[in-house]
PATI-179824 format. One record per atom (N, C-alpha, C): x, y, z; residue in three letters. Coordinates in steps of 0.02 Angstrom, whole numbers, plus 50000, padded with zeros to 5 digits. Layout:
// PATI-179824
XYZala ...
END
This chain:
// PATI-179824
504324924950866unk 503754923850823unk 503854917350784unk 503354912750759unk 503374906750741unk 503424907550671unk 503484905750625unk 503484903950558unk 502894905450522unk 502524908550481unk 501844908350463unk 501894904750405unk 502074900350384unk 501824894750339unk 501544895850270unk 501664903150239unk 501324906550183unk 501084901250142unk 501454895050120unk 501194890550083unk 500744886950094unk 500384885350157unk 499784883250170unk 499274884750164unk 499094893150147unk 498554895550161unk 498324897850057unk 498104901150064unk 497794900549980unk 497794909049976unk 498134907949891unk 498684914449864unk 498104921749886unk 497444920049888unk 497094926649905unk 497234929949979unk 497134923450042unk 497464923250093unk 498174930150104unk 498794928250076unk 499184927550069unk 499314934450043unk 498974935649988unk 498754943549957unk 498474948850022unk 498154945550036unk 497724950250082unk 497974951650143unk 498604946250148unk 498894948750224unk 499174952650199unk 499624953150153unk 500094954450127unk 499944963950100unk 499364964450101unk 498994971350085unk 499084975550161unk 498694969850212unk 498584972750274unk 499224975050306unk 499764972450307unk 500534974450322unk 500364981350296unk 500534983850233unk 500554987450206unk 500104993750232unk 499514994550246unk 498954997450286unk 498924998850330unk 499634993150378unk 499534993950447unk 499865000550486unk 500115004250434unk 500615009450441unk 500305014750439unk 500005019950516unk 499815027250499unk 500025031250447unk 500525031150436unk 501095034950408unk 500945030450317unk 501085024250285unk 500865024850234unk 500055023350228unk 499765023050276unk 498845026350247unk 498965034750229unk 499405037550263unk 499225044750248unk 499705045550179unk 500195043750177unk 500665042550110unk 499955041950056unk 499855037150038unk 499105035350008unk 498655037549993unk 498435040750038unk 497995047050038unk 497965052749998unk 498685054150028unk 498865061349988unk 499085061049923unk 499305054549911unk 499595052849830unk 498925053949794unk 498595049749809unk 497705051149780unk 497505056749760unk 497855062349798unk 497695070549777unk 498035072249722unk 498445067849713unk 499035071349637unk 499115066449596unk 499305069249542unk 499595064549474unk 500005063149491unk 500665065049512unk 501225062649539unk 501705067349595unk 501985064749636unk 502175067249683unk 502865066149700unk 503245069949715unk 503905068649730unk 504035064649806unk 504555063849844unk 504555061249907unk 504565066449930unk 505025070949935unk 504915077449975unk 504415081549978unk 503885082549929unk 503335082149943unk 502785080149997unk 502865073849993unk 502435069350034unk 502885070450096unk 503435070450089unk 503695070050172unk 503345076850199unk 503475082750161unk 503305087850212unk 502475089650230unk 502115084450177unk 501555086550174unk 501205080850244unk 501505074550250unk 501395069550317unk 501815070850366unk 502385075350372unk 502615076250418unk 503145072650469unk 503425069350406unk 503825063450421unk 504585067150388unk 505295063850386unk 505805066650378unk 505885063150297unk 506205066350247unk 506175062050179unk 506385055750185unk 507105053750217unk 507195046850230unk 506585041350264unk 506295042650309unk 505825038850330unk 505205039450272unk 505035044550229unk 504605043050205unk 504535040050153unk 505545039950120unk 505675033350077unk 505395028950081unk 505865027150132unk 505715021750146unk 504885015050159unk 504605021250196unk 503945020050152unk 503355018650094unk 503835023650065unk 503625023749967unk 503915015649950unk 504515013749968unk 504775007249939unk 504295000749955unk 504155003950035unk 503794996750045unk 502844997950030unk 502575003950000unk 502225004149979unk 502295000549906unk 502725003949869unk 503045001349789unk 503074993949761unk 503284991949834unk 503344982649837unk 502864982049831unk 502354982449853unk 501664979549852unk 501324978749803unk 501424983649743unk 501064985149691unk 500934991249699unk 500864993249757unk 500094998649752unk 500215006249730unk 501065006449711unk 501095012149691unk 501605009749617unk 501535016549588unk 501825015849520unk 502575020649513unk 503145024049494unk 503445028149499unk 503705029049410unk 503935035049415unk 504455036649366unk 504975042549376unk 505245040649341unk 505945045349337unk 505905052249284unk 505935058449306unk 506075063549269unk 506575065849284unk 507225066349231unk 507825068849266unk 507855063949320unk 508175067449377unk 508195063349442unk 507955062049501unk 507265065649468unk 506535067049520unk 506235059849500unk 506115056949559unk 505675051049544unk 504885053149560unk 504245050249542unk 503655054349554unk 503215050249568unk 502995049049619unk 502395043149635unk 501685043249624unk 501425038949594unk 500655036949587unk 500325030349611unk 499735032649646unk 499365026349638unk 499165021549595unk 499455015949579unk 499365008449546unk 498505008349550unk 498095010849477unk 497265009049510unk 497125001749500unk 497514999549458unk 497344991849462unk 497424987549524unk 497934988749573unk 498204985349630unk 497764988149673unk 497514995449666unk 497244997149740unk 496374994749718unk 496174992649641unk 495504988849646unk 495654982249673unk 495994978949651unk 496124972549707unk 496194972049751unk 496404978849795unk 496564976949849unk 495754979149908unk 495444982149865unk 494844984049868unk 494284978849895unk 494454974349813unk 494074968749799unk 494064962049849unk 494914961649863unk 494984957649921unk 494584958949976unk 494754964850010unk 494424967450076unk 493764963950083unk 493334968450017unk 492644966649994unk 492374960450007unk 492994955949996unk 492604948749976unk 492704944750043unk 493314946350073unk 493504944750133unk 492864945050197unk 492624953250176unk 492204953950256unk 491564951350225unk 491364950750161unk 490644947650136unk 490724940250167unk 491014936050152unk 491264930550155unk 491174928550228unk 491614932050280unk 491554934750334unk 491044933350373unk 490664938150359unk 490294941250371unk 489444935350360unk 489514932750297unk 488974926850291unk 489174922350314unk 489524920550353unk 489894913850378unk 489534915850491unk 489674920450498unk 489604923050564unk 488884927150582unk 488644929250538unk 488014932750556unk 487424930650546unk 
END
């Protein structure tokens, strides 16, 4: 794979790939999903509820977590995940503006 040049392209660009990675994963769209159903959620939770093993679904949560799009805290030594609503309106907003944009440019 060649180099993608992140610095050439413009920080919304860049955001928005950077969302789509994140999306591109059956496994954290359904992570996502189901967080949406709760205030907060443990990993073992979500693992058994997507059907994934807890390690893999860490691992998921982290690279969801990177993104913004989720929030966590610590009780005791239960960590508990939420959806970030600020990150997931941006990431919203991007989409939005992306296929408008898009979309008046091609049709």
């Amino acid at each position: 794979m060649g180099i993608t040049k992140r610095h050439i392209h413009p920080l919304q660009a860049n955001k928005l790939a950077d969302y789509a990675k994140v999306l591109s994963n059956p496994a954290r769209v359904a992570i996502l999903n189901y967080i949406g159903d709760c205030d907060g959620c443990l990993c073992k939770d979500i693992s058994e509820k997507i059907r994934l093993s807890q390690p893999t679904t860490s691992q998921h949560l982290q690279v969801i977590k990177k993104s913004g799009l989720l929030k966590s805290k610590f009780e005791g030594k239960s960590q508990y995940y939420r959806i970030n609503v600020d990150k997931l309106n941006e990431l919203k907003d991007l989409f939005q503006e992306f296929f408008e944009s898009t979309e008046a440019k091609c049709c």
